[in-house]
C-alpha angles and dihedrals in degrees: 000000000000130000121197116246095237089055090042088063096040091047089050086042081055100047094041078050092057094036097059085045098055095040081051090058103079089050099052096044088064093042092098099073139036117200116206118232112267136143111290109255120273096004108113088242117148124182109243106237115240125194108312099006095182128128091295093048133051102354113258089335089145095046087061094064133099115249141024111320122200132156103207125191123210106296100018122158107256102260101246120251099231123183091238115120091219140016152167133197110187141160106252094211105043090030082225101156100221087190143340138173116220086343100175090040115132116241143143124286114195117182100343090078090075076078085082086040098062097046087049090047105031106069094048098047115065116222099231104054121100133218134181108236109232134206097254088057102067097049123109092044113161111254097255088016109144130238145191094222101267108177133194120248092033136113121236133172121235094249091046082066093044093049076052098052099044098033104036096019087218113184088207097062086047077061105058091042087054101060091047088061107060101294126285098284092056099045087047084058101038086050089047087056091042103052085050103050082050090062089259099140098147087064132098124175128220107148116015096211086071084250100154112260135160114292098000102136136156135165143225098264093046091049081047092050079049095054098046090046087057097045082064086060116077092196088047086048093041098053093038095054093043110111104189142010146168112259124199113257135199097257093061080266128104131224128206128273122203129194119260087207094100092182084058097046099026107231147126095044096311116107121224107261114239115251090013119174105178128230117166153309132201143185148191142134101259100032082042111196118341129167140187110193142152146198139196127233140163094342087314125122116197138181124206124191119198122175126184110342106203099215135025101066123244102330091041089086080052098050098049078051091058089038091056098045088050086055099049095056095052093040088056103131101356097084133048128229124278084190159332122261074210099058103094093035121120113233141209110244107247126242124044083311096079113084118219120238128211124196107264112239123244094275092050092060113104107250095221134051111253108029122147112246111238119258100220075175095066095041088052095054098043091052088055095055089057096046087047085055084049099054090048098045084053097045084049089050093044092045104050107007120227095006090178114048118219 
């Protein structure tokens, strides 16, 4: 079998062609995102501050240390010393991070992580559709979890379950959203992908209604990444600074819901906090108390995190809290950032380069924890490295007819 020389180079020219675009493919398929440097999760890591280590620096390098980091001006308010084993003060709209104590320091989360729940679920389940809760949804409950009064049998619309899930901050209600969306083993993942993409490294899923289970951990700056992420959602800001609401009951009636959050609603000895948005409380034995919350003042947003306050009682997580909003305001402009709630996040890359990306609906959602996502990139390249190969095997054939006899 012989092949002309002029064939031979054209064939060569073809196969050199198909072998840079595939090469090509890997990269291409990762061109969409950009992922900032920051310590592997989970591995202990911590960036080494350099001179001024602060949000323009090494990224996050303060917020790895132990203690409570502050970068006070001349005149600054002196940062409070709270109980609380870990905390964050940020701007909500910058993400600047004004203060924090032990900020990427694993703990706990109880209920406030249904604050990552609801910006995984809320986008894929519309409020005005109704279901009718079954049997098989509310199993699996945690033993003293609590709960808003879901009941099988009965139809519920989707923001009933919502005003369930943020006022009342009912697990079952977490349930039955949950199994709309997809099942639990798909939300816990769902919520997983979404707390990293966020920047939310320090935190690991294991029940998505915040029930305590092995190994499920968050921290203060990653509850605080959650809680910014909800104030840019109007539905998320809506349901978290609702005191009260009318929830379905089992005679065809409803009966009211209050909010748990006292320094929202102002009750049980703890006064409302001026200029309050929400976000969200949480409790069990093992997390203890935590809060995110965030107020509005004087045209300044900002988000506190407090987990676990070791002494107090129970109103003593809303009252550092208190204690840290009231901080922050006077503190605007008289300290520097330790920080950036942004710092870890991967980001779009600007320009028509970046892709948009749209919620995926229930059925979209993998069906077990750990599988790879698809590269449509590296299929469309590949593709047009075939198709090049094509074109040139036509044009030899074309060209010079049956270059290789039978």
């Amino acid at each position: 079998m012989t092949i002309g020389l002029a064939s031979r180079a054209a064939v060569s020219t073809c196969a050199l062609c198909a072998a840079a675009l595939l090469a090509l493919a890997p990269a291409a398929a990762t061109a969409g995102t950009v992922a900032d440097p920051a310590p592997s999760p989970g591995s202990g890591a911590r960036a080494a501050p350099g001179p001024g280590a602060e949000a323009g620096g090494a990224p996050d390098a303060l917020l790895y240390r132990s203690g409570t980091q502050v970068r006070p001006r001349a005149g600054a308010p002196e940062v409070p010393e709270l109980s609380a084993r870990s905390w964050l003060v940020a701007d909500a709209d910058s993400g600047e991070v004004l203060a924090a104590h032990d900020a990427h320091r694993r703990l706990p989360p109880a209920s406030t992580l249904k604050t990552l729940f609801a910006l995984t679920v809320l986008p894929v389940l519309p409020a005005d559709i109704r279901h009718t809760v079954s049997e098989e949804e509310l199993t699996g409950i945690g033993p003293g979890s609590s709960r808003v009064g879901v009941a099988e049998d009965l139809t519920y619309r989707i923001s009933d379950l919502w005003n369930g899930v943020f006022l009342s901050s009912g697990n079952d209600a977490v349930h039955v959203l949950a199994a709309l969306n997809g099942g639990w083993e798909a939300t816990t993942q769902r919520m997983q992908d979404k707390a990293h993409a966020l920047g939310a490294h320090d935190t690991q899923v294991e029940s998505p209604d915040g029930y305590d289970a092995p190994g499920q951990m968050s921290s203060a700056f990653d509850l605080a990444v959650f809680g910014r992420a909800g104030l840019r959602s109007p539905d998320f800001v809506r349901y978290c600074s609702r005191e009260e609401a009318m929830f379905p009951g089992r005679d065809g009636g409803s009966y009211g819901i209050r909010n748990t959050n006292r320094l929202l609603t102002g009750s049980d000895g703890v006064e409302r906090y001026p200029g309050i948005v929400g976000i969200k409380n949480g409790y069990t034995s093992n997390a203890g108390h935590t809060l995110v919350a965030a107020a509005h003042r004087d045209g300044r947003t900002l988000v506190v995190t407090v987990l676990n306050p070791l002494w107090g009682g129970g109103n003593a997580v809303y009252e550092e809290a208190r204690t840290l909003l009231d901080w922050g305001f006077d503190a605007s402009g008289r300290v520097d950032a330790v920080g950036s709630l942004d710092a870890l996040r991967v980001k779009p890359l600007p320009g028509p380069q970046a892709r948009p990306t749209t919620a995926p609906t229930p059925a979209a959602v993998p069906a077990a924890r750990g599988r790879e996502p698809e590269r449509p990139g590296t299929w469309t390249v590949t593709g047009t490295a075939l198709l090049a190969a094509m074109g040139v095997a036509l044009f030899l054939r074309l060209r010079w007819g049956r270059a290789v006899p039978d």
